[in-house]
N, C-alpha and C positions, 0 to 999 in steps of 0.2 A: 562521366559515370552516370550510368541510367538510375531514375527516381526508384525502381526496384531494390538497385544493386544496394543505392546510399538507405534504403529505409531496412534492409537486413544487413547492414555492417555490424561486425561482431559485437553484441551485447549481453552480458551475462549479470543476472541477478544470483549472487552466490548464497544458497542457503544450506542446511544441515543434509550433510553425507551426501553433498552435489558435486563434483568437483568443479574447482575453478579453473577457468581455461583464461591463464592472463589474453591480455589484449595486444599487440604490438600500435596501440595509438602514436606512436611518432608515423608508421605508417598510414597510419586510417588518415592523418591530417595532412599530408601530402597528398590525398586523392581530395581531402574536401576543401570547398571554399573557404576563405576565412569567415572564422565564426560569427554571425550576428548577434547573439547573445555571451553572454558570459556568466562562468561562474564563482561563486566563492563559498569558502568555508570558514566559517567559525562556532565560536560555540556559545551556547545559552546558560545563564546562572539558574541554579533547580534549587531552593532552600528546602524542598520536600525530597529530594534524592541528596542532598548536598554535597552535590560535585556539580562541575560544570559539563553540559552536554554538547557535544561534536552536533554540527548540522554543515551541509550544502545548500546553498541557494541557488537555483540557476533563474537568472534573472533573463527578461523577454529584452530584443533588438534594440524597444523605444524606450526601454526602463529611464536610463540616462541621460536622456534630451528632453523628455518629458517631464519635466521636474516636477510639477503638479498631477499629474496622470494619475489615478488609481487604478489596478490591478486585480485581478481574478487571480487565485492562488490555489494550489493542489498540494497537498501533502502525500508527501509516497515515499510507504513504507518498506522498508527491505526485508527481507527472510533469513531464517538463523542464520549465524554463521555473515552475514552482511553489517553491513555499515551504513555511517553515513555518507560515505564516497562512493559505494558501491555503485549509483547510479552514477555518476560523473564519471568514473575511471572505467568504467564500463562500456562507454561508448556512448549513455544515455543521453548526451547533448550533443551531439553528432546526429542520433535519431532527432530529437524536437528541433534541430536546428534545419535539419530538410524539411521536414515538415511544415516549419515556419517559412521556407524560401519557397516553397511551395502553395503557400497559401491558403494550405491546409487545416491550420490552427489558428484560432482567438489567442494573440499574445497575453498568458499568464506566465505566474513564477510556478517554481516548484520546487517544493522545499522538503527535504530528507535527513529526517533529527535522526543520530545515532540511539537504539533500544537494547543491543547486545540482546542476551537471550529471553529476553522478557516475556514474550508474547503479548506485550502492548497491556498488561494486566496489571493491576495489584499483584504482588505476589501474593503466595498461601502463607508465609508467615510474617508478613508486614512489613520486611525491612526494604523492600526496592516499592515505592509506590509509582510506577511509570504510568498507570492511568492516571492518576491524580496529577502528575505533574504535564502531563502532554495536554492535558485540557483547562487544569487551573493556572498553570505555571508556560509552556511552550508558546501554545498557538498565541495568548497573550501577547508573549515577548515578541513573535515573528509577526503579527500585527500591527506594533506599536514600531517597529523597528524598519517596517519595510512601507510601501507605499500601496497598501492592501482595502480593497473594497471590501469596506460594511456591509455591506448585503449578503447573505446566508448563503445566496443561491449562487454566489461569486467565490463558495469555498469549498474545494472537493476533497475526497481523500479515496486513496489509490494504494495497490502494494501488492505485492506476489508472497505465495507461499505462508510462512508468518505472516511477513505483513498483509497478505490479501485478507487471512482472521481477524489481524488487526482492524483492519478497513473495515470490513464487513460488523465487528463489534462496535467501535466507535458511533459508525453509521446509524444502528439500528439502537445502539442503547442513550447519543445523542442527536438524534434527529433535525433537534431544531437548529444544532451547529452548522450541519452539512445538507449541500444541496443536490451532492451528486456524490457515488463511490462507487469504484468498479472495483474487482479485484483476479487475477490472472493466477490460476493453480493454489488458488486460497487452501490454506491447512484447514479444510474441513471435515472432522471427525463426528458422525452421528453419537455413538456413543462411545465408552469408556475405551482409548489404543490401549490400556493396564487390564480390563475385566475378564478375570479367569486367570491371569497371571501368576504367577510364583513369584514369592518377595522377593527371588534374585533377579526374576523379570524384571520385575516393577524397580528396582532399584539399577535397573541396565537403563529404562526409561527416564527412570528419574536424570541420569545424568548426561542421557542423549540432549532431553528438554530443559534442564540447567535446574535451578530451584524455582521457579515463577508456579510450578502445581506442587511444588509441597517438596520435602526429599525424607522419605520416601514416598512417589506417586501421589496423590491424594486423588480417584475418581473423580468423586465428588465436588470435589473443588474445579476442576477440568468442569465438568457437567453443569457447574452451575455460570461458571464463565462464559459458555458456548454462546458465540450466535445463536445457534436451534432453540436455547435455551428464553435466551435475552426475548423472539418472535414468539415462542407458545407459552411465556407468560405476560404478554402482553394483550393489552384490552383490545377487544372485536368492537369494529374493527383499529389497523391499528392505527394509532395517536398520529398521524400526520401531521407537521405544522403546514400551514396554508404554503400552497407550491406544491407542494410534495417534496416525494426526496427519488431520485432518477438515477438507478440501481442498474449497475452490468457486469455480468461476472462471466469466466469462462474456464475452463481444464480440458487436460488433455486427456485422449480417450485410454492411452496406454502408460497415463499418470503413476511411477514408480511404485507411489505410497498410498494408493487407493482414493486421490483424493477428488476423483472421477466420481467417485457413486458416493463422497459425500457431499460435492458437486450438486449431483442429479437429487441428493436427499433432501439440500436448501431450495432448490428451484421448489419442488414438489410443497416442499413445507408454505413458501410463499407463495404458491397457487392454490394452494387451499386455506391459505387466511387473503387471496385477492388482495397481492402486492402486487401490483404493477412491475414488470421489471423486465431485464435481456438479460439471458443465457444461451450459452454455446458450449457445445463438446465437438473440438476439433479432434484433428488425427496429430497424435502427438505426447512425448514422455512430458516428466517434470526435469526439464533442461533447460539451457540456452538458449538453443532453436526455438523451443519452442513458443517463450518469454520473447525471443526479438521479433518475430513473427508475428506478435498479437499486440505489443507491446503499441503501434500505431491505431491498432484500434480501439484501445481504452482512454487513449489522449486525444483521439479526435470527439469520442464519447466524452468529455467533460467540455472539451470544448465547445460544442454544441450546446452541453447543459450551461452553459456561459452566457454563451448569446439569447438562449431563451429566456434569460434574464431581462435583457435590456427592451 
């Protein structure tokens, strides 16, 4: 099978009012080599969400032989309506595993915690704290747990859809966590998806987006959480930790949900506060396609931000 064929083998990030198009994987593994990597899932204890959280790990070739070896690791995030499995049953190690046979990737892990409908936030009335536990409580646990490089610049975070917002937030509101984030058809809303609405509206939104902005709708609350939000009230210029932080994002031109010109609204925003960074608007919906499509060039872009490390 040609390096084309295996780097667009069916992979679908399922998120809100996308449909899923299962995978027939007993087929995809008949065409590919056996796996060099491996994956597993289990789950993390959260005393701030109190229940245990579903994650994947897809661990690199040398993980296993290397018993001493530390690792580069990416966190990636899925979009409503997704999982923790979502990338693994998706096909998503199928892609990083050509990739890795090809030479094309720094062997890191990549790790996928279950958020259900979160948007990677606090919610608006306190009771799901998911930002507080992915950053006090998660990456902790998946640190201490795995064989994961100290250095900042050796930790990325990734995600489509929701989670490319999610990515994008984390990134910019913990900086000095992360060394690298990209994120593919990110849910970027300039301002309020409810503003103008009728409360039947806003309470049709409210239960598209689950409770994480309030039930009913809370703008405000949405608006304060924003990326947009998190960069223009941030101090000129912005707070960098030494390194920097090595930013790449992309959507599609004929993006479903508009989230094309909110796309083009963050590029804009960080060229006028001189954030360094890569953007792309390819040709292309908020699908499958077009997530597997791009999907190898947000993982050779952390890759790279790997190796500039060393």
């Amino acid at each position: 099978m040609s390096r084309c064929s295996r780097r667009t083998l069916v992979f679908l990030i399922f998120i809100a009012a996308f449909v899923f198009v299962p995978l027939r994987l007993a087929e995809a593994r008949e065409q590919a080599p056996e796996p060099e990597g491996r994956a597993e899932c289990r789950s993390a204890p959260s005393k701030i969400l109190g229940r245990p959280v579903p994650y994947c790990a897809i661990l690199p070739p040398s993980y296993d032989s290397q018993k001493t070896g530390r690792f580069p690791i990416l966190y990636f995030l899925h979009g409503l309506g997704g999982s923790s499995q979502t990338f693994v049953d998706s096909g998503g190690l199928n892609v990083i595993e050509d990739l890795w046979q090809q030479k094309q990737l720094k062997e890191f892990l990549i790790v996928t915690p279950d958020a259900g409908r979160s948007f990677y936030v606090n919610s608006r009335d306190g009771k799901v704290r998911y930002e507080d536990f992915f950053v006090h409580e998660f990456i902790p646990y998946i640190e201490s747990h795995y064989r994961i490089s100290a250095d900042r610049h050796d930790r990325g975070i990734s995600g489509v859809s929701m989670g490319g917002y999610g990515a994008l937030r984390f990134a910019f509101r913990y900086p000095d966590l992360f060394g690298s984030v990209s994120a593919h058809s990110a849910a970027l809303v300039e301002k309020s998806p409810v503003a103008g609405m009728s409360g039947a509206q806003g309470m049709g939104i409210s239960r598209f987006l689950g409770s994480a902005f309030g039930v009913p709708f809370d703008p405000a609350y949405w608006q304060r959480e924003s990326p947009y939000t998190i960069v223009r009230n941030s101090p000129r210029p912005f707070p960098m930790p030494k390194g920097g932080l090595q930013i790449y994002f992309d959507c599609g031109t004929d993006d479903s949900y508009g989230f094309n010109a909110g796309a083009q609204a963050f590029h804009d925003l960080l060229v006028s506060r001189k954030i360094p960074h890569e953007f792309h608007l390819y040709p292309g919906a908020h699908d499958w396609s077009y997530f597997a499509a791009h999907l190898p060039a947000s993982l050779e872009f952390h890759s790279h931000s790997f190796n500039a490390s060393r």
